[in-house]
C-alpha positions in Angstrom: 0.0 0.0 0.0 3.1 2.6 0.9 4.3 2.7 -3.3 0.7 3.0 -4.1 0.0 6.3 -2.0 3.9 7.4 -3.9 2.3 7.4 -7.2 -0.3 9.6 -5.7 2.0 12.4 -5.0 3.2 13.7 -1.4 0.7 16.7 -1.2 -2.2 16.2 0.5 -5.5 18.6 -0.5 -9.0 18.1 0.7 -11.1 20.8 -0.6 -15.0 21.1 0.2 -17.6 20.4 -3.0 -18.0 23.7 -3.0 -13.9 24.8 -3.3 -13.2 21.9 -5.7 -16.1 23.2 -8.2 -14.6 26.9 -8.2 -10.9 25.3 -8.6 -12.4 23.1 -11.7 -14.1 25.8 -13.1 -11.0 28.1 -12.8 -9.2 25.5 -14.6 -11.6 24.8 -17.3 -11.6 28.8 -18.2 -7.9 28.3 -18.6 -8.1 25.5 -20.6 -10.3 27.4 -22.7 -8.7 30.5 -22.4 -5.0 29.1 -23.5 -5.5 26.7 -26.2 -2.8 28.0 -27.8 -0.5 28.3 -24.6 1.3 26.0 -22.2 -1.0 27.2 -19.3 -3.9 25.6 -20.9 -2.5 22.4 -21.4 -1.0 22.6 -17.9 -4.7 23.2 -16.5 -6.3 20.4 -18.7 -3.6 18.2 -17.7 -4.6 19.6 -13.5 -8.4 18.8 -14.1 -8.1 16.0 -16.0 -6.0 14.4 -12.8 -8.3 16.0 -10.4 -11.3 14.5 -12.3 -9.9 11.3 -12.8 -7.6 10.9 -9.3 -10.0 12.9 -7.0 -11.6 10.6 -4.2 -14.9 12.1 -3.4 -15.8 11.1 0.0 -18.4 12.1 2.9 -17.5 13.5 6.0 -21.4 14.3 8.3 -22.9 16.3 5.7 -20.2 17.8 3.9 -19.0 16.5 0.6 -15.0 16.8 -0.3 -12.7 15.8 -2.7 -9.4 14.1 -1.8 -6.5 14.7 -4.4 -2.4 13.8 -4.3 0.0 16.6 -5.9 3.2 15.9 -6.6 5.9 18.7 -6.3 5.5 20.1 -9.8 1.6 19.8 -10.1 1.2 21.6 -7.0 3.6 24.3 -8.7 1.7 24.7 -11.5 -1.3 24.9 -10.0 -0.6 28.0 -7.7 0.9 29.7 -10.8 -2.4 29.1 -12.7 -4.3 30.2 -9.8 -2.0 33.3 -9.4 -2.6 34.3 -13.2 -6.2 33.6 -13.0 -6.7 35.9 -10.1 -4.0 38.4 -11.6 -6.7 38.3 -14.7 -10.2 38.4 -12.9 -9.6 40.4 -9.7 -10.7 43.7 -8.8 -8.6 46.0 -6.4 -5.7 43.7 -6.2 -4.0 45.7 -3.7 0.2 45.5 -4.2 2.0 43.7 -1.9 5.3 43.6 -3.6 6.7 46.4 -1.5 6.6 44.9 1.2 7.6 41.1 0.2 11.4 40.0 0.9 12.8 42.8 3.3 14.8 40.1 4.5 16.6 39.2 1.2 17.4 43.0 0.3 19.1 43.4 3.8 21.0 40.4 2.5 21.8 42.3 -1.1 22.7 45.5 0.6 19.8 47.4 -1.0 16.3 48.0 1.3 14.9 50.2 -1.5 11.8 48.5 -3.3 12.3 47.6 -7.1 10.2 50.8 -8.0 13.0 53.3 -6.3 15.4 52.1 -8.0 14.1 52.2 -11.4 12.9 55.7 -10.8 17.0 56.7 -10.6 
């Protein structure tokens, strides 16, 4: 039973009926949306294993899906979810300022990207 749960992939999700609908239906609009790019074959290729792989299953009243990632789907999948959002959001407010003070310390250079650019 331990080589079958490998070929499963080490990441564990359990989304509610609810979540895993919104997920497939963010993936199908990439599919169609990129026919003619990578990211749609990467989110066919996601809902086609999340379709095929995902283990629906009952906990009280609440209907969930059970799916394995491995590494590199799980990778792919926050990308797609990062573009989708970057494409359908409202008021996305911009965190990039404040994300990785700790590695500019480590540079030498605590000025965001946009400061320096502006010299």
């Amino acid at each position: 039973m331990a080589g079958f749960k490998n070929k499963l992939g080490p990441i564990k999700v359990c989304l509610e009926r609810d979540q895993a609908n919104a997920l497939l239906s963010m993936l199908d609009t990439m599919v169609l949306g990129g026919s003619e790019c990578a990211f749609g074959d990467m989110a066919k290729a996601l809902r086609d294993k999340i379709t095929r792989y995902g283990k629906p299953i009952r906990r009280g009243d609440m209907d969930e899906v059970l799916i394995y990632f491995f590494d590199n789907e799980a990778e792919k999948m926050i990308s797609l979810m990062g573009l989708y959002l970057a494409l359908t959001a409202r008021d996305i407010h911009d965190y990039y300022p404040e994300i990785g003070h700790r590695y500019r310390k480590w540079l030498g250079n605590s000025q965001a990207a946009e400061q320096t650019k502006a010299t």
